[in-house]
Legacy VTK file of the C-alpha trace (Angstrom):
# vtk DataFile Version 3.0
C-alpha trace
ASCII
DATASET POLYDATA
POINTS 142 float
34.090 73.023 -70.901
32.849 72.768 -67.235
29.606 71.530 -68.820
31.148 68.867 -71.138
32.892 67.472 -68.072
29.576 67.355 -66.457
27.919 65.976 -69.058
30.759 63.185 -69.371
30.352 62.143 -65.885
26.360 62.394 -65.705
27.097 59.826 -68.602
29.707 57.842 -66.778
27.312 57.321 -63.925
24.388 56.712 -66.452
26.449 53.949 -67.552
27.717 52.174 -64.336
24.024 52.269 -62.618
23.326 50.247 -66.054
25.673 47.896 -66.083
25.277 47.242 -62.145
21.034 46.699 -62.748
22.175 44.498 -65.534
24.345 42.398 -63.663
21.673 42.323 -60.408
19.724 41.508 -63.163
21.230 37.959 -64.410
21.951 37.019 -60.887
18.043 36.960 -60.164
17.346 35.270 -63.414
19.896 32.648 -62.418
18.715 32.418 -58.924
15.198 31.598 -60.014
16.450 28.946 -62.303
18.271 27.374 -59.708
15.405 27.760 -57.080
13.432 25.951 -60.265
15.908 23.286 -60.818
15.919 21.870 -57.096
12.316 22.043 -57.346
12.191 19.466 -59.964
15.165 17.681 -58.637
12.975 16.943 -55.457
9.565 15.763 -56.646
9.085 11.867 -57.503
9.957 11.000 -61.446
6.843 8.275 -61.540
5.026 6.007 -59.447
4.866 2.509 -58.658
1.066 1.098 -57.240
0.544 -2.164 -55.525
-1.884 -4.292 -57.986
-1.379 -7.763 -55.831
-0.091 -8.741 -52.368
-1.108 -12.020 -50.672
-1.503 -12.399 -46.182
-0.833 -9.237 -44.639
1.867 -7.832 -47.595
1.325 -3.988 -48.576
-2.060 -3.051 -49.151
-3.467 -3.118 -52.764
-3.701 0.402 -54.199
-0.637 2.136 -52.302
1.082 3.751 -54.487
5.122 4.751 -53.661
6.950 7.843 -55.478
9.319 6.524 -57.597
12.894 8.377 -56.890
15.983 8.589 -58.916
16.922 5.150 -57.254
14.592 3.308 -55.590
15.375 -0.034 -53.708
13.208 -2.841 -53.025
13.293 -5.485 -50.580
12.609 -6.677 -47.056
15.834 -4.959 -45.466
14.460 -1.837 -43.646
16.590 0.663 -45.419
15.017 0.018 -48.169
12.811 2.390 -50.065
9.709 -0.448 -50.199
10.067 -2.295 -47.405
8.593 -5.938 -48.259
7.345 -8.182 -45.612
7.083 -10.972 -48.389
8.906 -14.153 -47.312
10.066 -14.638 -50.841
11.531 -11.193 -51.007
15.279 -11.009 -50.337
16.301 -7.778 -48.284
17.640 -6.459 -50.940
15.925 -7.547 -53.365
15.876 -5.438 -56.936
16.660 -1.875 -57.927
14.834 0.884 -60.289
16.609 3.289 -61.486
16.299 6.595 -64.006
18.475 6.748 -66.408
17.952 10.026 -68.332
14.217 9.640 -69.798
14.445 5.820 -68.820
13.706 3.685 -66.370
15.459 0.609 -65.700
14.559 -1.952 -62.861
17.147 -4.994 -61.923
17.640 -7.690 -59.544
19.988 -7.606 -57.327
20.834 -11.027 -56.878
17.825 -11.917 -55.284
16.880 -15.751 -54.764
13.735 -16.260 -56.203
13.944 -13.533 -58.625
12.083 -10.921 -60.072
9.721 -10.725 -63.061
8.818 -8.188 -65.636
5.476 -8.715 -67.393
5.627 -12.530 -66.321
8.701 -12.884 -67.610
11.781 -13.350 -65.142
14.555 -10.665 -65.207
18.377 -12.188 -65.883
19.660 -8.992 -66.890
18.838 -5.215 -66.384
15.838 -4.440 -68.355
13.904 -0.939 -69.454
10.229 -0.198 -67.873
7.927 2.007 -69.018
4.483 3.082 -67.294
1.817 0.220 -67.227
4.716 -2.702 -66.976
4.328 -4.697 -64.250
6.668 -5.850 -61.581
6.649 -8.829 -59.185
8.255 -9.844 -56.574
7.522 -12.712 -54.442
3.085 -13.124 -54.019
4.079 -8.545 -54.527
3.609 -6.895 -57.870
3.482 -3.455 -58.792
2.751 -1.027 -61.819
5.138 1.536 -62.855
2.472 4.925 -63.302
3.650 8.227 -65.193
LINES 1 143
142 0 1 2 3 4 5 6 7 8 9 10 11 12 13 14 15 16 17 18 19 20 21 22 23 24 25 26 27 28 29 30 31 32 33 34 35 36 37 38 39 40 41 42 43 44 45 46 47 48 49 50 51 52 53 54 55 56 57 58 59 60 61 62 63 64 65 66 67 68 69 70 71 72 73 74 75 76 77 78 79 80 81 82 83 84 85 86 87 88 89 90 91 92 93 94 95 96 97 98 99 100 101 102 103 104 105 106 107 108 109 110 111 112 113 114 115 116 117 118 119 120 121 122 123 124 125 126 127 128 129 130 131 132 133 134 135 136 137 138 139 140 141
């Protein structure tokens, strides 16, 4: 009897050690995923490279990480900051949406174009479209 009992308990004790190294367990897993996730979260979704700038613009070749949102214009805040005269200072907007990338003007006054064609609504971009504004244009890069 006195052994049974024992036996029950070693058991018992078995049992909660295995349950508490399962749950230690998940929480690790899930901390790693999470550590993973803000990873991603934090590293540029694409790039956009200078192809053409006229007078002393942004050098040809720099190339800016493209973020979640990224704003373009002459105002300071912005994320490309334009020294174009015929930038506004806030100028036009790309934007991920899901697996897409959408760039708009923002009410600019001489506009924006998208393959040499002048953007009146919001349009989709994909890698290798090009983007001007003012004597600036840019390529959207993977």
């Amino acid at each position: 009897m006195i052994t049974t009992l024992f036996l029950f308990r070693l058991l018992a004790a078995g049992l909660l050690l295995a349950f508490i190294g399962g749950i230690a367990a998940l929480i690790y897993q899930e901390t790693r995923i999470n550590a993973a996730l803000l990873t991603v979260r934090q590293e540029p979704f694409g790039k956009l490279r200078v192809i053409k700038s006229v007078g002393d613009g942004l050098p040809v070749g720099t190339i800016f990480p493209l973020m979640p949102i990224t704003s373009i214009g002459r105002a300071a805040n912005s994320n490309i900051t334009l020294t174009d005269n015929f930038a506004s200072n806030n100028h036009a907007l790309i934007t991920r949406r899901g697996r897409l990338w959408q760039v708009e003007d923002v009410g600019s006054r001489n506009g924006t174009l998208l393959n040499g064609i002048i953007l009146e609504e919001t349009a989709v971009v994909s890698s290798g479209d090009i983007i001007a504004i003012g004597d600036t244009e840019f390529v959207i890069m993977n």
